[in-house]
C-alpha positions as semicolon CSV with decimal commas, in nm:
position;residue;x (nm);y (nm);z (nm)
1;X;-2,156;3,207;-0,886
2;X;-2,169;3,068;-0,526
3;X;-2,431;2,775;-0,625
4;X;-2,135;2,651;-0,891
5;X;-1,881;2,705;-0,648
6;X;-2,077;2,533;-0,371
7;X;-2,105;2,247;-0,658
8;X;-1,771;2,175;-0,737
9;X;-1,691;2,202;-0,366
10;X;-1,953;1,914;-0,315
11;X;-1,808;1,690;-0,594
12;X;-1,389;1,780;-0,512
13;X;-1,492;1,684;-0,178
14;X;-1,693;1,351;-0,256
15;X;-1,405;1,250;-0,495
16;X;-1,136;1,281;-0,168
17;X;-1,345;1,093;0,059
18;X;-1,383;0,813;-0,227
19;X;-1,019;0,808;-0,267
20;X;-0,946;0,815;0,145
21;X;-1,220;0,513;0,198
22;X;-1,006;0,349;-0,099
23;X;-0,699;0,377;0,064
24;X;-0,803;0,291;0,362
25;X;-0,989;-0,037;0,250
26;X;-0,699;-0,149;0,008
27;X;-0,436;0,004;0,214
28;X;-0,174;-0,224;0,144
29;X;-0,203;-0,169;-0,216
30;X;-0,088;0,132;-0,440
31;X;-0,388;0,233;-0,681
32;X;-0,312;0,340;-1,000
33;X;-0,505;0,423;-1,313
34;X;-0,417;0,238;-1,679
35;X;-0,514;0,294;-1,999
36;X;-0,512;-0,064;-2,246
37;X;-0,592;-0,041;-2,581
38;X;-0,883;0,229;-2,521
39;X;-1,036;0,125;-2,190
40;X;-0,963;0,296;-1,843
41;X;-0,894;0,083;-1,554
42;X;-0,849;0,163;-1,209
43;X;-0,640;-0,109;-1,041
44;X;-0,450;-0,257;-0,731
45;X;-0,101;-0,259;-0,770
46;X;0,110;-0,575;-0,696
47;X;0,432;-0,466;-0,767
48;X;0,669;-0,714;-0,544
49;X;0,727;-1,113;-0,500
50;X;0,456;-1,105;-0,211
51;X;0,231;-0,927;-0,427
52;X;0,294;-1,130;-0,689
53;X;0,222;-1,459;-0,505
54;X;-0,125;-1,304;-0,316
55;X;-0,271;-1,155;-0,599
56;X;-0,666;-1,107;-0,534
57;X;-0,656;-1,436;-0,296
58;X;-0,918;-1,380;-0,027
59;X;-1,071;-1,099;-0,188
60;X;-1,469;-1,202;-0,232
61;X;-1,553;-0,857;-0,472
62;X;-1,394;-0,588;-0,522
63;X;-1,525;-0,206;-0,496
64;X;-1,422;0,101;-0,615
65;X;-1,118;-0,063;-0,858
66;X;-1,148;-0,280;-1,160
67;X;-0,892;-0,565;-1,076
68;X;-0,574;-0,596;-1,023
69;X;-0,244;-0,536;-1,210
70;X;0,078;-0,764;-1,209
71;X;0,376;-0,541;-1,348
72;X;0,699;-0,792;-1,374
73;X;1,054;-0,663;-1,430
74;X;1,105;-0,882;-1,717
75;X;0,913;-1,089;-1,999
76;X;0,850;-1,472;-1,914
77;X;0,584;-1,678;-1,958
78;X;0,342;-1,641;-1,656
79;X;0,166;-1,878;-1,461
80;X;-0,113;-1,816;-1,266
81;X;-0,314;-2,016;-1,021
82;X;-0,695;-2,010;-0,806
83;X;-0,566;-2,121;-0,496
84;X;-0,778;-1,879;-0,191
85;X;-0,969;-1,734;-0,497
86;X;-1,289;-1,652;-0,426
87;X;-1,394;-1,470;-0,771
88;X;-1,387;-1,604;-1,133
89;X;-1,126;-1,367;-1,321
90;X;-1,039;-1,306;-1,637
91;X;-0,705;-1,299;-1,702
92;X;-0,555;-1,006;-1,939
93;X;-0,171;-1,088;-2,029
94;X;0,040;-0,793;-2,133
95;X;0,366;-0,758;-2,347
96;X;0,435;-0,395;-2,327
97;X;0,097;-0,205;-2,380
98;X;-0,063;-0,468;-2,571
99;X;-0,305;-0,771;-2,474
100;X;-0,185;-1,096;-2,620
101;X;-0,425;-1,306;-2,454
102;X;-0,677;-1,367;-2,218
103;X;-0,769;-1,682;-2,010
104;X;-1,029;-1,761;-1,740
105;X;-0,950;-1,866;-1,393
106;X;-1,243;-1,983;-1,187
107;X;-1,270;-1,911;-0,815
108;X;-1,163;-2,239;-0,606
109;X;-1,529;-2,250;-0,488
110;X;-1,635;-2,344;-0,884
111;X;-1,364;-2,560;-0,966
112;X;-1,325;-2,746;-0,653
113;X;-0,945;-2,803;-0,723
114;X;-0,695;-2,631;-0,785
115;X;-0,628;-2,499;-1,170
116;X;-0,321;-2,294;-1,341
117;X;-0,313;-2,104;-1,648
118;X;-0,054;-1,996;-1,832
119;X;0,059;-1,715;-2,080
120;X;0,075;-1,845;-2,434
121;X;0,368;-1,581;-2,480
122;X;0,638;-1,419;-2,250
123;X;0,497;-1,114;-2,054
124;X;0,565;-0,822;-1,843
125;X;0,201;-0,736;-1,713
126;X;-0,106;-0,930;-1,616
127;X;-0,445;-0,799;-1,533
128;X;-0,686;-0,968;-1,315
129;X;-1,024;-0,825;-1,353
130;X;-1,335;-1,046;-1,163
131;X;-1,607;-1,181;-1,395
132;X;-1,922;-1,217;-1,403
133;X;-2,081;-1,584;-1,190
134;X;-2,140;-1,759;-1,516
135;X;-2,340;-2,033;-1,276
C-alpha cells in the first residue's frame, strides 16, 4: 500500500513540475488542451490582436505543447504569413470543430522571402503545429 502510494506521489508530483516548467517557459501564453476530430493537442493560446499578429514568430521548436491555436471571434477568411518564422508549420484551419483545410508555411530560413497563405473558407480557429525539416 505505501509502494503505490509512494508511486502516484512520484508521478502527481512529476506531472506539477512539468506543468510549472511549462508555465514558466511559455509564460505569456495560456495552455490549453483540444480535442479535433479524434486527436489530442496540447497548445499555446493566442487569444488577442497581439497574439494574433506574433503567432509562433521567434520560436525555433517547441517543447512540451503541440503548436499553437488561433481562436477568432468571428468567421473570415484568414491569412497567415512566415515573417520571424523559424519552423515549417502546418497550418490546420477550423470552422467550428471541424478542419476544412490545411496548408504549409515554410520557416523564412527555407523560403528566403516572405510567403502568405490563406484559408480557402471563412474561419474561426487556426492551428499551427511545426513540421517535420522536409530538407
Amino acid at each position: 500500500m505505501v509502494i503505490i502510494i509512494g508511486v502516484f506521489f512520484v508521478v502527481g508530483s512529476k506531472r506539477v513540475k512539468e506543468s510549472r516548467d511549462l508555465q514558466n517557459k511559455y509564460k505569456d501564453f495560456s495552455i490549453i488542451n483540444y480535442k479535433l476530430e479524434g486527436n489530442n493537442y496540447k497548445l499555446l493560446l493566442a487569444d488577442s490582436s497581439e497574439r494574433w499578429e506574433r503567432g509562433l514568430m521567434n520560436f525555433r521548436s517547441l517543447e512540451g505543447v503541440d503548436g499553437m491555436i488561433f481562436i477568432f471571434p468571428n468567421k473570415e477568411i484568414r491569412n497567415f504569413w512566415n515573417k520571424n518564422t523559424l519552423m515549417d508549420l502546418e497550418l490546420l484551419w477550423i470552422d467550428g470543430d471541424k478542419i476544412v483545410g490545411r496548408s504549409e508555411l515554410p520557416s523564412i530560413e527555407k523560403s528566403k522571402e516572405i510567403v502568405n497563405v490563406q484559408s480557402q473558407k471563412p474561419v474561426d480557429k487556426v492551428i499551427e503545429l511545426p513540421t517535420l525539416d522536409k530538407r
